[in-house]
C-alpha positions in Angstrom: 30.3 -5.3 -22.4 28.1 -7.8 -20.7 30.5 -10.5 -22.9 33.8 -8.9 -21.3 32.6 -9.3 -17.8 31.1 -13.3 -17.8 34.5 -13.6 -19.2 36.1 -12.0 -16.1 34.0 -13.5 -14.0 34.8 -17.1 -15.6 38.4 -16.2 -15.2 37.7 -15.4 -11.8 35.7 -18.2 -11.7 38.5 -20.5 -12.6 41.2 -19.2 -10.8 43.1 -21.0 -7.8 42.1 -20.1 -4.1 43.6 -17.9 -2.2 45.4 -16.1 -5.3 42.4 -15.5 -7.4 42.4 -11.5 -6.7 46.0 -11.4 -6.8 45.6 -12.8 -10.8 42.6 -10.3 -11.1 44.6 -7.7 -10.5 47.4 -9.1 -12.7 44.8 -9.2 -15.7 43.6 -5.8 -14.9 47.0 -4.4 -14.7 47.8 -5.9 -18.2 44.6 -5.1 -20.0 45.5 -1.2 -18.8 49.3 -0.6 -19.7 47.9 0.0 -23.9 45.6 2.7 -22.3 47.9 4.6 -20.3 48.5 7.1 -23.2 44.2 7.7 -23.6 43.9 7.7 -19.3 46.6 10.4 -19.4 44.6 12.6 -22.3 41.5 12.2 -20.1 42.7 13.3 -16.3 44.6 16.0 -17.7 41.0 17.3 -19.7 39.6 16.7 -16.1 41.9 19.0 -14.8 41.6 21.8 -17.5 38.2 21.8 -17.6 38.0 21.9 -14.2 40.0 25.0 -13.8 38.0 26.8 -16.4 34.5 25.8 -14.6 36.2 27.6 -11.5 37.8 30.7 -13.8 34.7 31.1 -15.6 32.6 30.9 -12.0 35.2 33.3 -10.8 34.8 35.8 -13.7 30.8 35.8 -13.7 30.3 36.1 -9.9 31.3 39.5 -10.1 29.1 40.5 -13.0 26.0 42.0 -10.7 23.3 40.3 -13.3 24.9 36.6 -13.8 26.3 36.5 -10.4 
């Protein structure tokens, strides 16, 4: 981890003024398109467990001991 970001920062480092976030951002944004498919899996087990937490909350609050 600590190797991948001196890199970064080296490219950053190196990188022309006045367009150096600009190619950040264009490294970022190609570094990310292979993980798309994992990012997607992750949110949408975010969102489900999410929605269980608050079913489950739901469900319990009524019970007069767990509540």
């Amino acid at each position: 981890m600590i190797e991948r970001m001196n890199e970064s920062w080296r490219l950053f480092a190196s990188g022309r003024a006045g367009i150096r976030f600009r190619e950040r951002y264009w490294l970022h944004q190609s570094r990310r398109k292979g993980r798309r498919v994992r990012f997607d899996l992750v949110w949408w087990s975010y969102v489900t467990g999410g929605f269980v937490l608050v079913a489950l909350s739901a469900l319990f609050g009524w019970l007069p001991v767990l509540g």
